[in-house]
C-alpha positions in Angstrom: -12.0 8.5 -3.4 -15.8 8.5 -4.5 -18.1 6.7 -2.2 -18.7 4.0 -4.5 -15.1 3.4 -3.8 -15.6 3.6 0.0 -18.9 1.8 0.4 -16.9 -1.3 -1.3 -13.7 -0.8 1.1 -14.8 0.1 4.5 -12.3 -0.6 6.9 -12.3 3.1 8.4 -13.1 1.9 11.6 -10.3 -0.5 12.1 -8.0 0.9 15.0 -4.2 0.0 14.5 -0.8 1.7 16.8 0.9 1.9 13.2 -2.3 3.8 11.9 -2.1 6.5 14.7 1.4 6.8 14.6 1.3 7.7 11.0 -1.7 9.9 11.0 -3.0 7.5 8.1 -6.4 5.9 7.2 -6.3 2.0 6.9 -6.8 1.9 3.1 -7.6 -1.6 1.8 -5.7 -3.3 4.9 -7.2 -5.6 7.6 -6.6 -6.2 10.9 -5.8 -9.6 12.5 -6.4 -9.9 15.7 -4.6 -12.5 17.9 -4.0 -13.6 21.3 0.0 -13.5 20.8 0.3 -10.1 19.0 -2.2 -8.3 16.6 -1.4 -7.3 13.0 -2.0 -4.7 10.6 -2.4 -6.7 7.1 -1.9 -5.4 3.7 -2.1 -7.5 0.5 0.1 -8.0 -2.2 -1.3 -8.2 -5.7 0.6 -9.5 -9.0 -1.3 -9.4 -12.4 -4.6 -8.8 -10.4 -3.9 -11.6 -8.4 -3.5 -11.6 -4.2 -0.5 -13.1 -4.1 1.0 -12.3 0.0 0.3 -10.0 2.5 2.9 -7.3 4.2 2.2 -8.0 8.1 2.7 -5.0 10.0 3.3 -6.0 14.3 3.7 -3.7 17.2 6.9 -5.0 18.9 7.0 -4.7 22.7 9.0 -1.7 22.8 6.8 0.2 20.8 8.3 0.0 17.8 7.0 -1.8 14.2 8.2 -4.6 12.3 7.3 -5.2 8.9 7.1 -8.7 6.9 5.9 -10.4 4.6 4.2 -13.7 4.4 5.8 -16.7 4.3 5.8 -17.8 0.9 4.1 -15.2 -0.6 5.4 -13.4 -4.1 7.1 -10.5 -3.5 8.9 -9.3 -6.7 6.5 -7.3 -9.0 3.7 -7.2 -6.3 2.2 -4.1 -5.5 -1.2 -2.8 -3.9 -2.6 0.6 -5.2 -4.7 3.2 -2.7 -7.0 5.2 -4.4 -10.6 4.5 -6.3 -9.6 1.5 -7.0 -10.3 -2.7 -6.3 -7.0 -3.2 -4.3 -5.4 -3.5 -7.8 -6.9 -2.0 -10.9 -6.9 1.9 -11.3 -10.2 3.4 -11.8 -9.5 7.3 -11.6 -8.1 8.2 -15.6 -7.3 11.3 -15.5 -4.8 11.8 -12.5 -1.1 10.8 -12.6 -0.3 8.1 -10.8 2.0 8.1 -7.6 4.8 5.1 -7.1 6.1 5.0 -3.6 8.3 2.2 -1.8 5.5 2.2 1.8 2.4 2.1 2.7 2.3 4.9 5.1 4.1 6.9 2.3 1.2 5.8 -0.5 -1.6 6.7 2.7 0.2 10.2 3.1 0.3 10.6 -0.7 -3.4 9.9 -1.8 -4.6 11.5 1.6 -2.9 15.0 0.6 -3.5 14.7 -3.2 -6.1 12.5 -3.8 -4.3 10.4 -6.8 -3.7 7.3 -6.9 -0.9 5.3 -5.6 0.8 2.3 -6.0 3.2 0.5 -3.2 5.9 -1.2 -4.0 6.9 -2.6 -0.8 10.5 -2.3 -1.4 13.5 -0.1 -3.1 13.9 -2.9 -5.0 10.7 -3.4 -6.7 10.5 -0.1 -8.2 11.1 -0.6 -11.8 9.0 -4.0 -11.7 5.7 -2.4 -10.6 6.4 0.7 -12.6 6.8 -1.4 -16.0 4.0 -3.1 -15.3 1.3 -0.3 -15.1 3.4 1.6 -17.5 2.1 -1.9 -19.8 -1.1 -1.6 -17.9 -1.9 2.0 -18.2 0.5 3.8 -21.0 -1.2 6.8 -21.4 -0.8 7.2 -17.3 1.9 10.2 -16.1 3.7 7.6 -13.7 5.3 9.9 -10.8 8.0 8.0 -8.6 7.9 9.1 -4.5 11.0 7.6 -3.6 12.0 7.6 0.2 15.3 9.2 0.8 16.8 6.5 3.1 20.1 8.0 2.4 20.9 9.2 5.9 18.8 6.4 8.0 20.6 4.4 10.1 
């Protein structure tokens, strides 16, 4: 990410249980802090519009659930890590990464610098994918799918 891109998105200092137990930087997302339970917050864009946010809590057993907003758009939404607006891509001449999470897009851009989009869900893969295929057709689009297969 060039430091135009980090100068514009600095949230590096923003301190988050998921973020540490991912060994990931925060990436675009916010933190809202509140007396009941704090959140990581990542947004949701649709035709370069924010559209929801995925909420990200620590549960009291340690563990993490994910949602998203109430009433928020989530079919076709995406957010994209890398030099980037939240978005748009910037960087032309890398392929692009497609992966379902957003600790899978961090891990992904952290270890190969390209950029990545997040689809949020299994089910949202070919939406996002068509759409900065339209976007971006001279773009290699590779997909990072998790393998779920043996999860419980």
């Amino acid at each position: 990410m060039s430091s135009a891109c980090n100068a514009a998105i600095d949230n590096s200092k923003i301190s988050f249980p998921y973020l540490t137990s991912k060994k990931i930087k925060p990436h675009g997302s916010a933190l809202r802090n509140s007396d009941k339970n704090d959140a990581l917050l990542v947004p949701l864009y649709y035709q370069g519009e924010l559209v929801s946010l995925q909420i990200i809590e620590t549960l009291p057993d340690g563990t993490f659930q994910k949602k998203n907003m109430e009433g928020g758009r989530a079919k076709g939404s995406y957010f994209v890590i890398g030099c980037i607006n939240g978005y748009e891509i910037t960087d032309s001449d890398k392929p692009v990464f497609i992966s379902e999470g957003f600790a899978t897009g961090c891990t992904l851009n952290e270890q190969t610098g390209n950029p990545v989009v997040i689809t949020f869900s299994c089910n949202n893969y070919k939406a996002v994918a068509l759409q900065i295929k339209e976007q971006y057709p001279d773009r290699r689009l590779v997909i990072a799918a998790d393998n779920d297969f043996n999860k419980d």
